[in-house]
C-alpha positions in Angstrom: -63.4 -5.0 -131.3 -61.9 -8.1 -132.2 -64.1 -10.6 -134.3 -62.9 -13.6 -133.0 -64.5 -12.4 -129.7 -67.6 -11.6 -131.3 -67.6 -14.7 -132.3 -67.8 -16.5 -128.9 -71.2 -16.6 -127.1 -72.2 -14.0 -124.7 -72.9 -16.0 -121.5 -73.9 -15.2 -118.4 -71.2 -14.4 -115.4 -74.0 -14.0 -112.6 -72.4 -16.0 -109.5 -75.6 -16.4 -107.0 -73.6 -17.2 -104.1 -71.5 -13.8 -104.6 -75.0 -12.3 -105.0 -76.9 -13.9 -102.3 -75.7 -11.4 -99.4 -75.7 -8.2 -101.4 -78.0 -5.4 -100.9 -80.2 -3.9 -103.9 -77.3 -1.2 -104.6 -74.9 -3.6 -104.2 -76.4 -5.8 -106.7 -77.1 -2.8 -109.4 -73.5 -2.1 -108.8 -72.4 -6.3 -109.5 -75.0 -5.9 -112.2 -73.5 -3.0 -114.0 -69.9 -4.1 -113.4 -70.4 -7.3 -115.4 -72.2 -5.5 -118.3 -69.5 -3.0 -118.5 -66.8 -5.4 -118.5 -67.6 -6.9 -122.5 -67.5 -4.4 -124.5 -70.2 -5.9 -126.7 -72.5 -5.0 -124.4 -71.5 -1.5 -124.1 -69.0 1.0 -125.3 -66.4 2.9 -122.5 -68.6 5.2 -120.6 -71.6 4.2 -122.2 -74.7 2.8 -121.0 -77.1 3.2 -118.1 -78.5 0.8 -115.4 -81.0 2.1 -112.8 -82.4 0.3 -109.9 -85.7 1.3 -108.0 -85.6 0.7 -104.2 -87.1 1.0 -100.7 -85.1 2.8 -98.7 -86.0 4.8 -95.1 -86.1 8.6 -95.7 -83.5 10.6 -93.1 -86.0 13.1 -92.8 -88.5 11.2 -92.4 -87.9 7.9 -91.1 -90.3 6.0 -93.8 -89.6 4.2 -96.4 -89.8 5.9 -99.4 -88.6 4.3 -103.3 -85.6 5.7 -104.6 -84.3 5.8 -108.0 -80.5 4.8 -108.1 -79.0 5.5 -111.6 -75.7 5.9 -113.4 -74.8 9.5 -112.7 -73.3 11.9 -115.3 -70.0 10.4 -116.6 -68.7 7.5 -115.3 -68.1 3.8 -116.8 -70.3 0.4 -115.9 -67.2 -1.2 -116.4 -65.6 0.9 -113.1 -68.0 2.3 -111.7 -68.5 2.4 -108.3 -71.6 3.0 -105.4 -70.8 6.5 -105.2 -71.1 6.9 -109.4 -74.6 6.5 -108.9 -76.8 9.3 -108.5 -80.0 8.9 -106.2 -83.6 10.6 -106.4 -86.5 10.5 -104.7 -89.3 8.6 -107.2 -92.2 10.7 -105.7 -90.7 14.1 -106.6 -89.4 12.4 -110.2 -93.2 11.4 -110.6 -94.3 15.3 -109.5 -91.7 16.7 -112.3 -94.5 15.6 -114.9 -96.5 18.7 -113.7 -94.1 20.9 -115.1 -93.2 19.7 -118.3 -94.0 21.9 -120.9 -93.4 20.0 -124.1 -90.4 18.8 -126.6 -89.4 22.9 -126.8 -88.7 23.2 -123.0 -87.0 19.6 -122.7 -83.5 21.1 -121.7 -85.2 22.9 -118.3 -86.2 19.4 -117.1 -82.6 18.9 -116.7 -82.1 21.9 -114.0 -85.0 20.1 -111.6 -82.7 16.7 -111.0 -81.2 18.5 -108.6 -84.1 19.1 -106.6 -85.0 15.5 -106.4 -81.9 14.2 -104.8 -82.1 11.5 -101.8 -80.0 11.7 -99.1 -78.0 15.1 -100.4 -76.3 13.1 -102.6 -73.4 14.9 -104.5 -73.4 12.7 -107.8 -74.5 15.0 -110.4 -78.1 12.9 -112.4 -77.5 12.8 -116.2 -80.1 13.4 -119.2 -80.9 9.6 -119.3 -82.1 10.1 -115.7 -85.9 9.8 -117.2 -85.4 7.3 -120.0 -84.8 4.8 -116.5 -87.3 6.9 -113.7 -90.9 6.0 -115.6 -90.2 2.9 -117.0 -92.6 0.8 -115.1 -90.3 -2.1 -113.7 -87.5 -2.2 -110.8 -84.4 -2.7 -112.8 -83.6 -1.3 -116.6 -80.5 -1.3 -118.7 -79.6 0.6 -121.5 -76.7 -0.4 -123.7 -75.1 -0.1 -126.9 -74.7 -3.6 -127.9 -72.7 -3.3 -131.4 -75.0 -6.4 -132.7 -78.4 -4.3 -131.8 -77.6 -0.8 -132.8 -76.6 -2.5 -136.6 -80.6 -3.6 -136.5 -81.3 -0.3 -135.2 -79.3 1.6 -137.6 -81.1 -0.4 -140.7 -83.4 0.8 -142.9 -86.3 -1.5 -141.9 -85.5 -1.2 -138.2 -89.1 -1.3 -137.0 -89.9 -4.9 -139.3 -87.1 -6.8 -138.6 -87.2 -5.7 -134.4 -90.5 -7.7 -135.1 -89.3 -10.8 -136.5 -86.3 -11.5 -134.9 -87.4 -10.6 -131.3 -90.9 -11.8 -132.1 -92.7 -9.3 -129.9 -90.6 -9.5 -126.7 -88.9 -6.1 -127.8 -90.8 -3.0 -128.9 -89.4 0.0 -130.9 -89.8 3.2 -131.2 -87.6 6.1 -133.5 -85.3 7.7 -133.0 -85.4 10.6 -130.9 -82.8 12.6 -128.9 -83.1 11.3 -125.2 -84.6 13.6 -123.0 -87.8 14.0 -121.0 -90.2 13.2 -123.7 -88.8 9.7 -124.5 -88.5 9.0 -120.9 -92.4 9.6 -121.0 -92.8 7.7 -124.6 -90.7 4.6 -122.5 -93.2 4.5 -119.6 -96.2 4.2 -122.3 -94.9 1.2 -123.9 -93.6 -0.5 -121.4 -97.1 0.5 -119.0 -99.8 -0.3 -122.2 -97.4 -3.8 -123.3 -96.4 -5.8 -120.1 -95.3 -8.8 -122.0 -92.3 -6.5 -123.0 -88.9 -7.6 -121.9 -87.4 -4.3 -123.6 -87.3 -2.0 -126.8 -85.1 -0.7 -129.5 -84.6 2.4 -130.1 -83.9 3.5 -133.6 -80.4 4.5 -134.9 -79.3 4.1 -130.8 -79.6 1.3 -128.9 -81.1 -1.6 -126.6 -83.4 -1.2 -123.0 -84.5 -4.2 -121.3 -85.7 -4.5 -117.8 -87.1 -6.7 -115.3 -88.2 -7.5 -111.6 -85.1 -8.5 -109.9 -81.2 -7.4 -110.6 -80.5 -10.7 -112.0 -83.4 -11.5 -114.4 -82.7 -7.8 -116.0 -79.2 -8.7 -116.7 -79.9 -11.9 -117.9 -82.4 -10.7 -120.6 -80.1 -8.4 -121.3 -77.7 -10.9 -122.5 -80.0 -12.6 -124.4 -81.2 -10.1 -126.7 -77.8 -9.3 -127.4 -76.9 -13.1 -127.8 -80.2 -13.0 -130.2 -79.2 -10.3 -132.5 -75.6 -11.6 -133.1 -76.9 -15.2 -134.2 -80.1 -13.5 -136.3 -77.2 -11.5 -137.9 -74.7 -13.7 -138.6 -77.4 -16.2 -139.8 -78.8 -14.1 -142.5 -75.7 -12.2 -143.8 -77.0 -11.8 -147.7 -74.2 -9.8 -149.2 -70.3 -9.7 -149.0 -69.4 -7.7 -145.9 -69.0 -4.3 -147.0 -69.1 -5.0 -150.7 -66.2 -7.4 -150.9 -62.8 -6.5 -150.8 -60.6 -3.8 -152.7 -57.6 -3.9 -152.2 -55.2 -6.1 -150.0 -53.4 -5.0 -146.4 -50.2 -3.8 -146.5 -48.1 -6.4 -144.7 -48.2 -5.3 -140.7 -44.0 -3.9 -140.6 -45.0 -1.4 -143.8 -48.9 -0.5 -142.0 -46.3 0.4 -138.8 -44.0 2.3 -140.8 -46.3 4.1 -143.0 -48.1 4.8 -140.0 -45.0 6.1 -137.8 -44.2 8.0 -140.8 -47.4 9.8 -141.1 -48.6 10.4 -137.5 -46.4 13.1 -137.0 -47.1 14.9 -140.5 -50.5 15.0 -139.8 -50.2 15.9 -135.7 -48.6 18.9 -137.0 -50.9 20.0 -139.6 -53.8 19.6 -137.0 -52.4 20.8 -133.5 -51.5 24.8 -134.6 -54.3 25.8 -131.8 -54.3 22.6 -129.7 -51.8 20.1 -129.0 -53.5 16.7 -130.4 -52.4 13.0 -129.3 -52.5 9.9 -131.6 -53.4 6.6 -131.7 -52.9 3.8 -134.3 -55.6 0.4 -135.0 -54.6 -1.9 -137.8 -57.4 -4.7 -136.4 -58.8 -7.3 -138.5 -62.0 -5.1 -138.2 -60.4 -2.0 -139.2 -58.9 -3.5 -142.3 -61.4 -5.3 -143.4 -63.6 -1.8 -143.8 -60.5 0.5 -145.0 -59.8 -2.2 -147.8 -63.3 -3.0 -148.5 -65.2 -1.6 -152.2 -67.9 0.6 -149.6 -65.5 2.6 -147.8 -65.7 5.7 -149.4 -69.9 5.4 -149.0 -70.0 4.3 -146.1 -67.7 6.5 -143.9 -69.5 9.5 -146.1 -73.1 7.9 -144.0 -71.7 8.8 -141.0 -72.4 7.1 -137.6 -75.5 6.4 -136.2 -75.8 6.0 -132.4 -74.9 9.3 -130.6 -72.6 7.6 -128.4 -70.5 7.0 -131.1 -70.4 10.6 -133.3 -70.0 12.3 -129.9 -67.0 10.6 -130.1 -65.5 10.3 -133.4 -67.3 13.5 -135.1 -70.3 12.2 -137.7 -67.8 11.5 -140.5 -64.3 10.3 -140.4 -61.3 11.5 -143.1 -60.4 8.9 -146.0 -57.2 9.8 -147.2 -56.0 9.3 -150.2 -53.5 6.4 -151.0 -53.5 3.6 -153.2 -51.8 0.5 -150.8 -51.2 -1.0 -154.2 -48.9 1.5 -155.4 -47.7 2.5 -151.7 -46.5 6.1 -152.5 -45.9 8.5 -149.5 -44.6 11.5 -150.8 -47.8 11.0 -153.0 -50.3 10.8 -149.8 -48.1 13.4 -147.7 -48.6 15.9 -150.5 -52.3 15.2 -150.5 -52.9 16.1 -147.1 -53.3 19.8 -147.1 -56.2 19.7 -149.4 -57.3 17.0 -148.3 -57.6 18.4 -144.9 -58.9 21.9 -145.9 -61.9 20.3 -147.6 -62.5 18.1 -144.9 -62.8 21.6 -142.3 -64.5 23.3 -145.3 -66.9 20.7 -144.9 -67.7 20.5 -141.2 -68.1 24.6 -141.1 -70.6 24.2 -144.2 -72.2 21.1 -141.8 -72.5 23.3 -138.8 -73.7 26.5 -141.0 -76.8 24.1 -142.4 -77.8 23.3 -139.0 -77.1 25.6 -136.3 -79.7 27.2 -134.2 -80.0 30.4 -133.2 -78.2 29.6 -129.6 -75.8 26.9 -130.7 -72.4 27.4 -129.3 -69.5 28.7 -131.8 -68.3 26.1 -133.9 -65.4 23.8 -132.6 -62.6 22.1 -134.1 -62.9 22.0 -137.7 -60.2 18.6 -138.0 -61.3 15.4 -138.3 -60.8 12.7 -135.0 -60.7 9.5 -137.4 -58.6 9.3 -140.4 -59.0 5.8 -142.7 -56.1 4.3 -144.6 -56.7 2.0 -147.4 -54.5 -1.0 -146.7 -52.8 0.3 -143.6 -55.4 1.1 -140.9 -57.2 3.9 -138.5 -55.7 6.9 -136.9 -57.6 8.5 -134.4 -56.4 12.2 -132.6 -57.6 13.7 -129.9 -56.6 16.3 -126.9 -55.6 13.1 -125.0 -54.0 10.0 -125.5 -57.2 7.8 -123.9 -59.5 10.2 -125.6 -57.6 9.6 -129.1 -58.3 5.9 -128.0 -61.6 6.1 -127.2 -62.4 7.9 -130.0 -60.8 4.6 -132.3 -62.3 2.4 -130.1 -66.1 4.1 -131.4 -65.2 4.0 -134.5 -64.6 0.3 -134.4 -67.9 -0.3 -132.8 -69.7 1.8 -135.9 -67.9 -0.2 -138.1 -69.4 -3.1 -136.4 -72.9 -1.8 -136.9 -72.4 -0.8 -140.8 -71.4 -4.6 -141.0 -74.1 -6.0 -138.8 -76.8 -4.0 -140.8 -75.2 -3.9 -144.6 -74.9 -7.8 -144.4 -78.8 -7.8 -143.7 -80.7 -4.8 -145.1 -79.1 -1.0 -145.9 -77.3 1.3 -143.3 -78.9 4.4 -142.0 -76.6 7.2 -140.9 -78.5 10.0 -138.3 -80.3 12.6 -139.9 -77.8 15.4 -140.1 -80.0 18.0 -138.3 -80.1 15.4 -135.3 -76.5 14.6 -135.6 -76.0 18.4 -135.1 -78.5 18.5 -132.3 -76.9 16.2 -130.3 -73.4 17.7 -131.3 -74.3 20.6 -130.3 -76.4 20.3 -127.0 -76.7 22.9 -124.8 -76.2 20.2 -122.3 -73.1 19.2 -123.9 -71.7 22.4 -124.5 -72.1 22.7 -120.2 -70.4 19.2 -119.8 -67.6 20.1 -122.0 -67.3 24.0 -120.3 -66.9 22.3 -116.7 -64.3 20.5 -117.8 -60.9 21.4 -115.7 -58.5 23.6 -117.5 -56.1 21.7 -119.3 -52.5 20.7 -117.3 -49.3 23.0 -118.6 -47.8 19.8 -120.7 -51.4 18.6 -121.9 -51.1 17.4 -125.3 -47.2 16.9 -125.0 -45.0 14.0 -125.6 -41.9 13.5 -123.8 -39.1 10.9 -124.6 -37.1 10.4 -122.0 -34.0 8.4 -122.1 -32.4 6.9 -119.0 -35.5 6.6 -117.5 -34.8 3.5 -115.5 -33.0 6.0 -113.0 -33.6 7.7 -110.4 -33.3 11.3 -112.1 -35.1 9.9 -115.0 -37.9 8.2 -113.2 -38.5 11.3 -111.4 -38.4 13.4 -114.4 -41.5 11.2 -115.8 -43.2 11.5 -112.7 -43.4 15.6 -112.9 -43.9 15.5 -116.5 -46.8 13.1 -116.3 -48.3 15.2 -113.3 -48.3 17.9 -115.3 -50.0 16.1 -118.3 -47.5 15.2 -120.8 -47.3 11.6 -122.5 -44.4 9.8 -121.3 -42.1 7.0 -123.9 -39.3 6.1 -121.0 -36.0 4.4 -123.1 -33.3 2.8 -121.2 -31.1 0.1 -121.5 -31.6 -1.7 -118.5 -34.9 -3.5 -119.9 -35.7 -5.1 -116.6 -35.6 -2.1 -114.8 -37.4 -0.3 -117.7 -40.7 -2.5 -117.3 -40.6 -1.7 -113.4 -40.7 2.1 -113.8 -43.3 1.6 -116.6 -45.1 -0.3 -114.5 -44.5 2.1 -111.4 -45.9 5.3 -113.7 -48.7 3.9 -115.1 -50.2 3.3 -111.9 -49.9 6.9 -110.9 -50.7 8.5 -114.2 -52.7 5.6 -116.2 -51.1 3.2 -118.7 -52.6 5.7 -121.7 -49.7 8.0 -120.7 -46.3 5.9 -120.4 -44.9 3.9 -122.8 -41.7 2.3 -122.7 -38.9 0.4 -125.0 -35.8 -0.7 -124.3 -32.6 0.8 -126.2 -29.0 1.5 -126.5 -28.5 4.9 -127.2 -25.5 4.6 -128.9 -26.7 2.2 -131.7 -28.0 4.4 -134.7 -30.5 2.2 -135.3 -31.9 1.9 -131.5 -32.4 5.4 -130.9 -34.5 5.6 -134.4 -36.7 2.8 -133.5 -37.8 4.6 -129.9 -38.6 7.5 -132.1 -40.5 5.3 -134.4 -42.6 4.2 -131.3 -43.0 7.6 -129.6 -45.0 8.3 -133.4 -46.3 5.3 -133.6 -47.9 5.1 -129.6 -48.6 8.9 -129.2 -47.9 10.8 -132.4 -44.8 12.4 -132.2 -42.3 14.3 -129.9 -42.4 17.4 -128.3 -39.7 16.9 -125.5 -36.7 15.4 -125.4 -34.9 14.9 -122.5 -31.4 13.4 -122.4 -30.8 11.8 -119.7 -29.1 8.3 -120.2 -25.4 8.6 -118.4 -22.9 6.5 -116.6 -20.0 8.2 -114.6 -16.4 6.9 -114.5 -13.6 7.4 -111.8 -9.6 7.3 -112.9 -6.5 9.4 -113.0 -5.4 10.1 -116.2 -2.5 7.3 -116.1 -5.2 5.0 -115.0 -7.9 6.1 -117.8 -7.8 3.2 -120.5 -8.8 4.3 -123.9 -12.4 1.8 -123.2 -13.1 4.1 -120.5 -12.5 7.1 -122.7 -14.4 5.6 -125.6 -17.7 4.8 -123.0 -17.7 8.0 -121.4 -17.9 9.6 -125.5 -20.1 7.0 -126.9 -23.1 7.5 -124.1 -22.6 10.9 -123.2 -21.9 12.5 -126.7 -22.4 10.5 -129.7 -25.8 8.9 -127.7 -26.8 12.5 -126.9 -26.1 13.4 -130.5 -28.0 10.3 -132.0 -31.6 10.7 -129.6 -31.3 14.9 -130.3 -30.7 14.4 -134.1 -33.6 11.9 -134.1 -36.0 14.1 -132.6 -34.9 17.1 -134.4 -36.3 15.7 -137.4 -39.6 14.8 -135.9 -39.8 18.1 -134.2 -39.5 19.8 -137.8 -41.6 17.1 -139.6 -44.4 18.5 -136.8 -43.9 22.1 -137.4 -44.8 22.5 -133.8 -41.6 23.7 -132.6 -40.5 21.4 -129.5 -37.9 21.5 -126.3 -34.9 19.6 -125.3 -33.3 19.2 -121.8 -29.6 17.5 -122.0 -29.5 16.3 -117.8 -25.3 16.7 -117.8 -23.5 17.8 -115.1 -21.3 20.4 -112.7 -18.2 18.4 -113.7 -19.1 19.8 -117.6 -18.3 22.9 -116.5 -15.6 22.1 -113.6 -12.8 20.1 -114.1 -12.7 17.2 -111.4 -9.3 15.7 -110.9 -9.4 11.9 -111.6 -12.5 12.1 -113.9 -11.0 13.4 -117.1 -13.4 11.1 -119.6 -16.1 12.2 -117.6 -15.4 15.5 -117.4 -14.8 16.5 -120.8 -17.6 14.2 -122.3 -20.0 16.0 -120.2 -18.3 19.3 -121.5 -19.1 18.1 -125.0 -22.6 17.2 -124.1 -23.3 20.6 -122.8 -21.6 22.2 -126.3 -23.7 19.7 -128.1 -26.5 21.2 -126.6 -25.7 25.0 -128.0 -25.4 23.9 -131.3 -28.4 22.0 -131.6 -30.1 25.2 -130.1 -28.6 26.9 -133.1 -30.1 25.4 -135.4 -33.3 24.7 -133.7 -34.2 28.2 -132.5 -35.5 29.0 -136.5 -38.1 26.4 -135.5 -39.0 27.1 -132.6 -37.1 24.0 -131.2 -35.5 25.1 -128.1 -32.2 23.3 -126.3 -30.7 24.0 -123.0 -29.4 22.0 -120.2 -29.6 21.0 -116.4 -26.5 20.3 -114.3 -26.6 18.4 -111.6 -24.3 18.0 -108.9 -24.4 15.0 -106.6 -27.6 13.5 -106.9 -26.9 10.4 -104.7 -30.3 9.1 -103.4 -32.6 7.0 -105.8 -29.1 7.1 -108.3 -28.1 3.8 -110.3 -24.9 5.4 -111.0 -24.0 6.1 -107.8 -25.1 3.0 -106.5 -22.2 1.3 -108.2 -18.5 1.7 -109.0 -18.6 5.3 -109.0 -19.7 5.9 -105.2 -16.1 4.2 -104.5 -14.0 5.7 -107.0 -15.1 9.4 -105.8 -15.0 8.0 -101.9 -11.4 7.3 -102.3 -10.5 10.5 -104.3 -11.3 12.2 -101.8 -10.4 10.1 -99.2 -13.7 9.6 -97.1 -15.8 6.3 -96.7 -18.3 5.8 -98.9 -21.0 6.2 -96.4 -19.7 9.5 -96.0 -20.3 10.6 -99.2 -23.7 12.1 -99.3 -22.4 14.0 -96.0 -19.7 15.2 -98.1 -21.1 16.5 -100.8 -23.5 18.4 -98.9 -21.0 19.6 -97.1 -18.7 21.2 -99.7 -22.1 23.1 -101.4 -22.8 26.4 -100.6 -25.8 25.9 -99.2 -25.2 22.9 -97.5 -27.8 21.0 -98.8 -28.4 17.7 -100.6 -30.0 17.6 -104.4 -32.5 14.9 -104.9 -33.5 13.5 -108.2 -37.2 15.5 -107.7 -35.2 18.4 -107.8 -33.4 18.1 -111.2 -37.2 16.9 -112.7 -38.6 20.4 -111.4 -35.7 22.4 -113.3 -36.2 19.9 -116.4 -40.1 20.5 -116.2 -39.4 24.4 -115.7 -37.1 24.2 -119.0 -39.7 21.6 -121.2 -42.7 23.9 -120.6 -43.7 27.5 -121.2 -42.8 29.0 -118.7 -39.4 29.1 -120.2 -40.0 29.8 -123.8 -38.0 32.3 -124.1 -34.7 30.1 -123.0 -32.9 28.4 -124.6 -28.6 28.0 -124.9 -28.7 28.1 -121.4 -27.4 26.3 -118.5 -29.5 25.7 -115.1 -27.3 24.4 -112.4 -29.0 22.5 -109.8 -26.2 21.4 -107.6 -26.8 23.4 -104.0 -24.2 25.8 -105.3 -20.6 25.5 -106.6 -19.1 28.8 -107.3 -16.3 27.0 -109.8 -20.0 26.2 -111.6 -21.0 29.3 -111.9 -21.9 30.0 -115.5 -20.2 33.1 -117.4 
């Protein structure tokens, strides 16, 4: 979070006229949109709002109340009608005859179902009964950074007392569930002057009688608790400062640097996706004289630890004496005890039905000086998981500048880590996409060819980093991508692939946005007509500086990352027909695409020891959706052989085989087929895609 915007006042957005013609659902809906869109109010996919309302029964025809509540999943910020799950309030009310006490809390869980309104398919979560017997028509629970750091202090209960002055009760902390759902409708039934509570170590409820007045007080307790804690700050945040940032170039470079080293040390059973936050926050704690303490805590509000694991990873580097062989060297011990640790963690506290332990690596790694890295099994996960951390950084602030931080209990860290509940969530989750985890560069990806190539390696889960040199065009296919896959997944920068010093620094931003690289997938190209008479040594020179020296410069750069990683990798070189069959009047082409496809057996050479596999697509004609054929070089080939260029396509299809046209979607299904799995045992080869050309046929 940035602290300038913590800073500014939290004020109310409510626009009465906007609200005037909504129904009750629609205005829990407005009401949960505008707390989800500030994330001080509440963290991505956090928080609850519930509204209780008379509705007619289809059965029945009477009107009955219903509870509408934030189903399982979802984000306020988002969310829409049908996120909300709806229940019957007279059969939630009945479920207190079968409660059996704090042992049997999880089997509460299974009778939801059986309380549904209207056959309703969105799935009720655990926080169902925190919002069901709280005795007023609308209720909010957030995560307000400001209010979890006075939940997370040591004297939680006192200072709830004297800085809300009896309008907010508290109670501890306790895992939600049935029993606190039970413990919320006795304090808020036995103290009807109550405008909401605190819960200890987790967060804020509020409530009230009408949509707006519940979202209005909960704005103002939030508002309350930043100005009580930035009014009564009595120590230097976080100890004071210990060392200095790194300037922000040298936090990038380390960072692009290390991301890689590290994604390969932690992705041997699962492929793992990075992210990179050098904020003012996040340097303020990583240089601070309590980081080492305070990170060793843990985090406090279960929304955040689900998240981020309880602990994050401090590595080891002095930004004074900024030595990276030093910190890379570090890292396998470092690492080892930091697994060591969270086996040991889960060994202590298991029960005798907790699920097997999970990943032993840590999700946030802290750099003194430099920043935060977070890794996950996605991109927005990875970000996410940063994005937690941030907010518990926010709270160790909030409630060290006033009184002492309190981590969770370890037992009820565990507990909630390891929640049956949880452990079914995470086992419903689809099976991960072929590609998931992967991170594709692809250059050229302006084009047709290499916009569709994206397209089918996004689809099939990969994280995209388009290059090409046509910026303009670049920021339309970004833009284009991201909104079929999400803006997590593609990432572009604009580059000349023959410059030695482009193609590194679109390498440094695949680390630095996602990690590293796992696929590469040359694709960049131009195509030139002439007779050899007619072939001027620029034409020559163009046709070997893009298609050979550019293809040498973008596979040499991620060869090096790929064996930094350790993960093995794949490249696809997208060259063409005429690199295997001479074309009259196309000589520079012709025998720089022949070099591109040699390039490509050497590389898989020496990559094949690593597991770093090479081969290559030909084309043949790709005319629809094609720059390249767009310009110059639709004429040149029309008058070689002597047909209008509106003929061309015609032609082509013609002279194949199977008289048939290849579309860019075609070359992007044999580039996928070679980038993933299903081909791991290729690579040297050669994959023609061009309708078929017996001259092309590979021997």
């Amino acid at each position: 979070m940035n602290q300038s915007k913590q800073k500014q006042p939290i004020t109310s957005l409510w626009d009465d006229a906007k609200a005037a013609s909504m129904s009750e659902p629609e205005l829990l809906l407005y009401r949960s949109n505008l707390l989800g869109s500030d994330l001080r109010i509440t963290n991505f996919g956090g928080g609850n709002t519930s509204a209780k309302v008379m509705m007619e029964d289809p059965l029945s025809g009477e009107q009955v109340e219903v509870l509408w509540v934030k189903g399982s999943g979802g984000d306020l910020g988002s969310i829409k009608l049908d996120g909300f799950s709806t229940l019957y309030m007279d059969k939630l009310r009945a479920l207190k005859q079968r409660y059996r006490g704090l042992e049997h809390e999880d089997e509460m869980v299974a009778y939801l179902p059986h309380c549904t309104f209207n056959l309703n398919p969105r799935a009720a979560s655990i926080d169902t009964p925190l919002h069901a017997y709280i005795a007023r028509k609308h209720v909010d629970h957030m995560h307000p950074d400001s209010v979890i750091a006075i939940a997370a202090c040591a004297n939680s209960k006192a200072l709830t007392q004297k800085i809300f002055e009896g309008e907010l009760g508290w109670l501890p902390w306790q895992r939600p569930g049935y029993d606190l759902g039970l413990k919320l409708e006795e304090l808020s039934s036995s103290q009807p002057q109550l405008k909401g509570i605190i819960l200890e170590g987790h967060g804020l409820f509020t409530w009230g009688d009408t949509a707006k007045s519940c979202y209005e007080t909960t704005l103002a307790m939030i508002q309350r608790a930043e100005e009580w804690l930035a009014a009564n700050v009595k120590q230097p945040v976080f100890g004071g400062a210990a060392v200095t940032p790194l300037p922000a170039p040298d936090r990038a470079a380390l960072a692009a640097k290390l991301m890689p080293l590290l994604r390969g040390k932690i992705s041997k059973s699962e492929f793992k996706l990075g992210h990179f936050d050098d904020s003012e926050a996040v340097l303020e704690f990583v240089c601070s004289q309590d980081l080492k303490p305070l990170a060793a805590l843990g985090t406090s509000c279960p929304d955040h630890f689900l998240r981020t694991k309880i602990r994050p990873y401090v590595i080891d580097f002095d930004p004074t004496k900024p030595d990276f062989d030093a910190l890379a060297a570090s890292l396998d011990a470092g690492l080892e005890q930091y697994r060591n640790d969270y086996v040991a963690y889960y060994e202590r506290c298991k029960r005798a039905n907790s699920p097997a332990v999970r990943d032993a690596n840590p999700i946030i790694y802290l750099i003194p000086g430099v920043g935060m890295l977070s890794f996950a099994k996605d991109k927005a996960t990875a970000r996410i998981a940063g994005e937690f951390y941030v907010n518990a950084i926010n709270v160790m602030r909030g409630a060290n500048g006033v009184d002492s931080y309190v981590g969770l209990p370890e037992q009820e860290a565990f507990d909630i880590e390891y929640w049956l509940l949880e452990e079914a969530k995470l086992q419903r989750m689809p099976k991960p996409k072929s590609l998931a985890g992967r991170i594709a560069v692809v250059t050229g990806g302006a084009g047709g060819i290499g916009q569709a190539v994206a397209r089918q390696l996004l689809a099939e889960g990969a994280c995209v980093l388009l290059t090409d040199i046509d910026a303009e065009a670049l920021d339309e296919a970004k833009s284009v991508l991201a909104k079929v896959a999400g803006k997590d997944n593609v990432a572009s920068i604009a580059g000349n692939i023959t410059s030695e010093e482009q193609v590194e620094a679109v390498f440094t931003e695949s680390a630095l946005r996602f990690g590293g690289v796992d696929l590469l997938i040359s694709n960049a190209g131009i195509a030139s007509s002439a007779p050899l008479e007619a072939t001027t040594l620029e034409i020559w020179e163009r046709n070997q500086d893009i298609l050979v020296k550019g293809y040498f410069l973008a596979s040499r750069a991620a060869f090096r990352m790929m064996k930094t990683q350790q993960l093995g990798g794949s490249m696809v070189f997208v060259a063409s027909k005429n690199g295997l069959v001479a074309s009259a009047g196309a000589s520079a082409y012709c025998t720089a695409k022949a070099a591109e496809i040699h390039l490509a057996r050497c590389v898989a050479l020496e990559g094949a020891p690593l597991g770093i596999r090479v081969n290559v697509v030909n084309p043949d004609a790709v005319i629809r959706g094609s720059r390249i054929w767009d310009g110059k070089w639709k004429q040149e080939r029309a008058q070689s052989n002597k047909i209008d260029a509106d003929d061309v396509e015609e032609f082509y299809r013609e002279r194949s085989m199977l008289k048939r046209s290849v579309l860019p979607e075609d070359i992007a299904e044999a580039v996928y087929f070679l980038s993933s799995d299903k081909a791991a045992k290729s690579t040297g080869n050669v994959l023609n895609v061009d309708a078929g050309n017996a001259a092309a046929f590979t021997r």
